[in-house]
C-alpha positions, 0 to 999 in steps of 0.5 A: 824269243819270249818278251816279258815285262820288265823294271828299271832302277832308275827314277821317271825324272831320269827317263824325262830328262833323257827323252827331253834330250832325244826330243832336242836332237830330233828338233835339231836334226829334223827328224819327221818320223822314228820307230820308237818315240824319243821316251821309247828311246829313252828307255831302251838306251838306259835299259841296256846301259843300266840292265845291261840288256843285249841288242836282241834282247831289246829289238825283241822287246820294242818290236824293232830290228837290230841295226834300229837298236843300235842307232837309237843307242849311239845317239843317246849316248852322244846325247849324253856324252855332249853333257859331259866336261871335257877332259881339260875341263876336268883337269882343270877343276881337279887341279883346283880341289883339295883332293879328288877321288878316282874310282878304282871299282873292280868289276866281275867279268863273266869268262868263258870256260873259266871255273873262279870269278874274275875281275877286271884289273886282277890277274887269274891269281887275284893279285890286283894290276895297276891299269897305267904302268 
């Protein structure tokens, strides 16, 4: 696999801030020695949250196996994900606004053997599909 040099659409302050939350963890854990320092880390989770980039894509370019890639990633998104309100803590600031806005983006899904884009939430005739009944 041939590795190139790469750019991310995100700002260094994002990449700080996400390796200053893996740094965290790594204290707390207290973790001695990993392969990629935690701002390596940083930026190979949000390389493939943000690029989409595969497992081997990402071992290729950081030097690392795939079972590495994959840990290093789940941390990263528990590190993130134990940021985030719970889901009575949502409700509960929902319930105290005037309106709240729900993102309904359709996005494009890549289909095998399909000949017309597809997007998620649309049947093969484009006709869009309530996700909750």
């Amino acid at each position: 696999m041939l590795v190139y040099p790469s750019g991310i659409d995100l700002s260094n302050s994002t990449l700080r801030y996400l390796s200053g939350l893996l740094r965290a963890r790594r204290r707390e854990r207290g973790t001695r020695w990993r392969r990629l320092t935690a701002d390596r880390q940083a930026l190979l989770a949000l390389a493939h949250l943000r690029c989409g980039h595969t497992y081997a894509q990402l071992a290729a370019g950081f030097g690392i196996g795939l079972a590495t890639v994959y840990r290093y990633i789940v941390e990263a998104v528990e590190v993130l994900a134990a940021l985030a309100p719970t889901l009575q803590q949502a409700m509960t600031v929902a319930a105290n606004k005037a309106f709240v806005i729900l993102d309904g983006t359709l996005l494009h899904i890549d289909r095998i053997a399909a000949d017309r884009p597809y997007y998620s939430g649309c049947e093969d005739d484009g006709r869009v599909v309530p996700a909750v009944a």
